[in-house]
C-alpha positions in Angstrom: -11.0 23.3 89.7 -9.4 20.9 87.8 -12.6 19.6 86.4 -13.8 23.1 85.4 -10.3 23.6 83.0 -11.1 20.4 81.6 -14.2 21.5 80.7 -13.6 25.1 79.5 -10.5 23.2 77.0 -13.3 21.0 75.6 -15.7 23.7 74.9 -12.8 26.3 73.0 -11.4 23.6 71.6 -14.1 21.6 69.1 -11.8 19.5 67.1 -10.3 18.3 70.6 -14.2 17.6 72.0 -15.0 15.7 69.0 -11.5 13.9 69.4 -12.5 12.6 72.8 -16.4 11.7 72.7 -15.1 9.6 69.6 -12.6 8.3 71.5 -14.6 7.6 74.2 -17.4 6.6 72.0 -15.2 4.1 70.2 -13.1 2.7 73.6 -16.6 1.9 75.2 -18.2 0.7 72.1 -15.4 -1.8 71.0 -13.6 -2.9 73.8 -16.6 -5.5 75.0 -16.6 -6.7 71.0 -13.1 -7.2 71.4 -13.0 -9.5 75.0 -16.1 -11.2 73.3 -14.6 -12.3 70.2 -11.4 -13.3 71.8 -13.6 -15.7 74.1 -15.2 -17.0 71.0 -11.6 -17.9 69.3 -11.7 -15.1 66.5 -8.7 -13.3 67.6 -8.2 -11.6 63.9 -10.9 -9.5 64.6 -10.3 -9.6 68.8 -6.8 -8.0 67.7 -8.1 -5.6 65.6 -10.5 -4.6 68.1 -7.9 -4.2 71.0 -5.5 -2.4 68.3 -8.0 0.3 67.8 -9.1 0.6 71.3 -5.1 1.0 72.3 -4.7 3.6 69.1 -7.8 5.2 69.8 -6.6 5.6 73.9 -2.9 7.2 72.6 -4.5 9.2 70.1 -6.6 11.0 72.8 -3.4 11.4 74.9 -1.1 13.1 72.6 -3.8 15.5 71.4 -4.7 16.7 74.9 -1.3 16.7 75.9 0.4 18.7 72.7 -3.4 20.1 71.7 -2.3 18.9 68.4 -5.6 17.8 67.2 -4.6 17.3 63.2 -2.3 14.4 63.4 -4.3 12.4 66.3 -7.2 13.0 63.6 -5.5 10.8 60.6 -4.3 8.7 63.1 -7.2 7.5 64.3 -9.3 7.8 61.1 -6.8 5.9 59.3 -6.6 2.8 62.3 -10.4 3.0 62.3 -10.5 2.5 58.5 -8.3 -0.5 58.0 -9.2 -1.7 61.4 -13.1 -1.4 60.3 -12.3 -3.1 56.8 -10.7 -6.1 58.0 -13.7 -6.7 60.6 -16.3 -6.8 57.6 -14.5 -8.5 55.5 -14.2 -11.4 58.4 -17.3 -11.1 59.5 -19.2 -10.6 56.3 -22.8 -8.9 57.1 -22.1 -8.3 60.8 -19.8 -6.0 59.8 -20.7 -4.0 57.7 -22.4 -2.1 60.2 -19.5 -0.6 61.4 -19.1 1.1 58.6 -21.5 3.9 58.7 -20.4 5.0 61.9 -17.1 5.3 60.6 -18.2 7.1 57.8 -19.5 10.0 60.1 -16.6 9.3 62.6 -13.7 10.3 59.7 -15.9 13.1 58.3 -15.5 14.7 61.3 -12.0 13.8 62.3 -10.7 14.8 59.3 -11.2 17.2 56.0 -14.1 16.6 54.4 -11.7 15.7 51.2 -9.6 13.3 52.9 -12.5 11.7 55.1 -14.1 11.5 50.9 -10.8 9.8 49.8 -10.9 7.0 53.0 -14.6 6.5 52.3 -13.6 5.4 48.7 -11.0 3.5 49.9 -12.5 1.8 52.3 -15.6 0.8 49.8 -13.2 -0.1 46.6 -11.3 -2.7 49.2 -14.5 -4.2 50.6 -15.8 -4.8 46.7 -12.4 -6.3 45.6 -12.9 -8.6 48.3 -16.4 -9.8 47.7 -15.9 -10.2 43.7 -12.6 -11.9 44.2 -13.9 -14.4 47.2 -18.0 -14.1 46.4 -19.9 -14.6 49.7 -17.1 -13.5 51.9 -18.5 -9.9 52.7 -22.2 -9.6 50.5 -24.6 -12.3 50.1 -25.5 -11.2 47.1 -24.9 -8.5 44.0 -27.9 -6.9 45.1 -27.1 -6.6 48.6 -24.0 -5.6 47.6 -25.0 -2.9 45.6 -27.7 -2.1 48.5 -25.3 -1.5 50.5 -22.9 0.7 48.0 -25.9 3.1 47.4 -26.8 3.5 51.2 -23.3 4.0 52.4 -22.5 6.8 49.4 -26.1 8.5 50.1 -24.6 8.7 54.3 -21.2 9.8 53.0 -23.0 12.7 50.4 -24.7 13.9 53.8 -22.2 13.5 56.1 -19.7 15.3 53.5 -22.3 18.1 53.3 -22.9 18.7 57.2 -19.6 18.2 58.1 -18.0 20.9 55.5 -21.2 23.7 56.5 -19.9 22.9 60.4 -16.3 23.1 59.5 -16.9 26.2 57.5 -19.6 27.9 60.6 -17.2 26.9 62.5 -14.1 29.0 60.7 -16.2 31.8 60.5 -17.4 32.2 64.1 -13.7 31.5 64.6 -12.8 34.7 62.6 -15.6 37.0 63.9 -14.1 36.4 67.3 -11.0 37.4 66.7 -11.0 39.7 63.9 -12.4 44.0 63.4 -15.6 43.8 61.2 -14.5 47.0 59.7 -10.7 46.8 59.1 -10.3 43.3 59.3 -7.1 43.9 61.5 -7.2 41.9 64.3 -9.1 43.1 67.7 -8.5 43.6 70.8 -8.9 40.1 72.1 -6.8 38.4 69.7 -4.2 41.6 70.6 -3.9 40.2 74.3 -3.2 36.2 73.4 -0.8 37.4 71.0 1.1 39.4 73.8 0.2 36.6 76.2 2.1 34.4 73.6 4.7 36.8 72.7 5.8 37.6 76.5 5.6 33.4 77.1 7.8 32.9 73.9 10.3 35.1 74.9 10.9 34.1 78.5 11.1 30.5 77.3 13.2 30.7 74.1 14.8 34.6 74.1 13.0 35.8 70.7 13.1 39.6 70.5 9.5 41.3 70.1 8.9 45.0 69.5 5.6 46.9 69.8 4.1 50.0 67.7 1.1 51.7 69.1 -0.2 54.1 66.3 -3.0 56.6 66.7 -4.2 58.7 63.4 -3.7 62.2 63.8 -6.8 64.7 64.3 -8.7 61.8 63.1 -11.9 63.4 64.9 -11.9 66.0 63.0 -12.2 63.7 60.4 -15.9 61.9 62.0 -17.1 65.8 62.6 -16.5 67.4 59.5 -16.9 64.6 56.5 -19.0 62.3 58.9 -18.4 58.8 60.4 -18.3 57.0 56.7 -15.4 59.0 55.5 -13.8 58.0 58.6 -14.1 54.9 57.7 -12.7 54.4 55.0 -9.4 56.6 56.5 -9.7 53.5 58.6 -10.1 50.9 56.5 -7.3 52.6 53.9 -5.0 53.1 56.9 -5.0 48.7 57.5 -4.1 47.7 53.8 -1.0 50.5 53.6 -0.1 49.5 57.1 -0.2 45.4 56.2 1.0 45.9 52.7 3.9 48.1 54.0 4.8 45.5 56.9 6.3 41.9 57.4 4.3 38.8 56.8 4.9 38.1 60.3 4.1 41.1 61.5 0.3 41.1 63.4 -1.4 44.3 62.9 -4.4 45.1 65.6 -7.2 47.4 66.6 -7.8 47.9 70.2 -9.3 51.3 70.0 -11.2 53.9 67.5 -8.2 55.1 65.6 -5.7 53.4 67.3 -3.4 50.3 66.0 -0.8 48.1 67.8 1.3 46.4 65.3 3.1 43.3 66.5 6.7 42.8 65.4 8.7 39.8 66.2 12.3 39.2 65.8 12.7 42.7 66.1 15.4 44.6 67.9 15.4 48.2 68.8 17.1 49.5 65.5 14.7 47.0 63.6 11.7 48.9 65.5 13.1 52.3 64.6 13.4 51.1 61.1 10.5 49.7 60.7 8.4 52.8 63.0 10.3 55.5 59.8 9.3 53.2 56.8 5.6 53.0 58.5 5.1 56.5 58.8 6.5 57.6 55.5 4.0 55.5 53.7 1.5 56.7 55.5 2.4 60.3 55.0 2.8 59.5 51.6 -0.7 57.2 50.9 -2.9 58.0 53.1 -5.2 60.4 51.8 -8.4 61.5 53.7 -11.4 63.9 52.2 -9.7 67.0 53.8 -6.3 65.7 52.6 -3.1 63.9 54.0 -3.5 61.8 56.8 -0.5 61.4 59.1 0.2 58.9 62.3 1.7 59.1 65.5 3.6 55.8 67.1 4.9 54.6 70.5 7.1 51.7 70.3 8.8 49.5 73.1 10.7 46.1 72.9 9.8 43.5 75.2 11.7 43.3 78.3 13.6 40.1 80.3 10.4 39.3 82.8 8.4 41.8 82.1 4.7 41.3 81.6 3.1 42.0 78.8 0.2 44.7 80.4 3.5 46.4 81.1 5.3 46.2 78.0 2.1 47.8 76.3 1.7 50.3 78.8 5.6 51.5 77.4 4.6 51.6 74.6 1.8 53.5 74.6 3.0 56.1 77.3 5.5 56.7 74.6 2.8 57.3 72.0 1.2 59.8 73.4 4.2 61.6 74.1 5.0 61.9 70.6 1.5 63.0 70.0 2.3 65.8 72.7 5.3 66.4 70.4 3.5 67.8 67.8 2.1 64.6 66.4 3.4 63.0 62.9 6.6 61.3 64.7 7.8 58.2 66.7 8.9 57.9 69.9 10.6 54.3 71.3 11.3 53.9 74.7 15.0 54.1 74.6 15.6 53.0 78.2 18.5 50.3 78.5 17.7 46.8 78.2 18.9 44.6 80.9 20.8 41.3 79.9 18.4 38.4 79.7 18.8 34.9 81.8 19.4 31.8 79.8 15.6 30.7 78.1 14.1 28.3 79.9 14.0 24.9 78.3 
């Protein structure tokens, strides 16, 4: 069981997979280098070694423990830089081969700007060396230059594979959490946010509020004009909704025409407030092919330990009251809120 959560973080988390197969990568790959050179009396480059083994171990640590994986990142590609630098520029030749693999290792640890900027670095350092002590890290100007040419050809591909991943990668990212028409939020982005709104509160006391909106006779709208028109209602309907909200706020689609809109930091008042300014925009802006558009709303503020499938189900119990109302109002559930426990530190 254990082994299977381990697994299913690594796989919904890349930056935190490529965090640990480098890590492990590099722990495995160094760590014999660095008893070796110790027994041979280099202990420069056997301290090194051991320095980015034991940086390379933390780093792991803290990013599966916080699932911070952006700090661990420059951590690491910043040890491995100098630590690679000063290894070359002891062992000449011999070491220079560690620097393509930490070419590819930072690209991928890192922006592909920042990972750009370490790759310069790392190359101006080793030339300074080499034309201040000659023979120390090159043999020669040509194998010098060699070697400059080879390693800013690996960077140019690495710089290019790494940013199309990285930017696949954002976009698969967005698709999975994001309507492809509205570009509100869906529905499974709807329940982590809950998830992490309900966990938020229990732990720290933050007030959250909830409005569940459904358009009015919006399938009259799909009949009469057809399902492009609709559409566009819908579409129209997002921007007045985000434009007319807080930045904070986290506007979702979980069904045809219907919208929850996320509020934190919001009392009761705040939700009425908010539900009235909401609804008088979009009686005001929203304009369909048959004319205005209006909305209905169900709102409910999170509760002392309730769950969130709950809090929603408030919320939208209330909507459809107010749609049995006569649609074109707001109901929020007005039933006392019991005094919460101390948050849990």
């Amino acid at each position: 069981m254990q082994t299977s959560r381990l697994l299913k973080r690594l796989r919904n988390d890349f930056q935190l997979s490529i965090i640990t197969l480098m890590g492990l990568f590099g722990v495995l790959a160094i760590s014999p280098y660095a008893i070796y050179r110790l027994a041979e009396g280099n202990y420069l480059v056997s301290i090194a070694d051991t320095i980015i083994v034991l940086s390379t171990v933390f780093a792991v640590l803290y990013a599966w423990r916080t699932g911070d994986t952006v700090k661990p990142g420059l951590y690491l590609a910043a040890i491995f830089s100098v630590g690679s630098t000063l290894i070359a520029i002891n062992l000449g030749v011999n070491g220079l081969f560690w620097i393509y693999p930490l070419i590819l290792f930072n690209f991928f640890m890192v922006s592909p700007g920042k990972a750009a900027v370490a790759t310069l670095l790392i190359l101006t350092a080793l030339v300074s060396h080499a034309l201040i002590v000659p023979g120390s890290v090159f043999e020669s100007t040509y194998q010098m230059i060699s070697f400059l040419v080879t390693s800013m050809m690996a960077s140019l591909l690495t710089c290019i594979f790494a940013y199309r991943t990285r930017s696949q990668r954002d976009q698969l990212q967005t698709l999975a959490i994001q309507d492809p028409l509205t570009g509100a939020r869906n529905r499974r982005a709807m329940n982590e946010e809950l998830k992490i709104a309900m966990s938020t509160h229990r732990r720290h006391g933050n007030n959250y509020g909830v409005l569940v909106m459904d358009l009015d006779h919006f399938k009259l709208i799909n009949d009469k004009f057809g399902h492009q028109a609709g559409d566009q209602v819908l579409v129209a309907f997002v921007s007045l909704i985000k434009q007319a909200s807080r930045k904070e706020d986290r506007l979702f689609r979980f069904g045809g025409e219907e919208f929850l809109l996320l509020l934190p930091n919001t009392d009761r008042a705040g939700l009425q407030a908010a539900a009235a300014h909401l609804q008088r925009q979009v009686g005001q802006n929203l304009k369909g092919p048959g004319g205005p558009v209006t909305v209905s709303m169900g709102g409910a503020i999170l509760r002392p330990g309730e769950h969130w499938e709950s809090w929603l189900q408030r919320a939208d119990q209330h909507l459809y009251q107010a749609k049995s109302a006569g649609r074109n109002c707001t109901l929020i559930d007005e039933t006392p809120i019991p005094a919460s426990n101390s948050p849990v530190n």
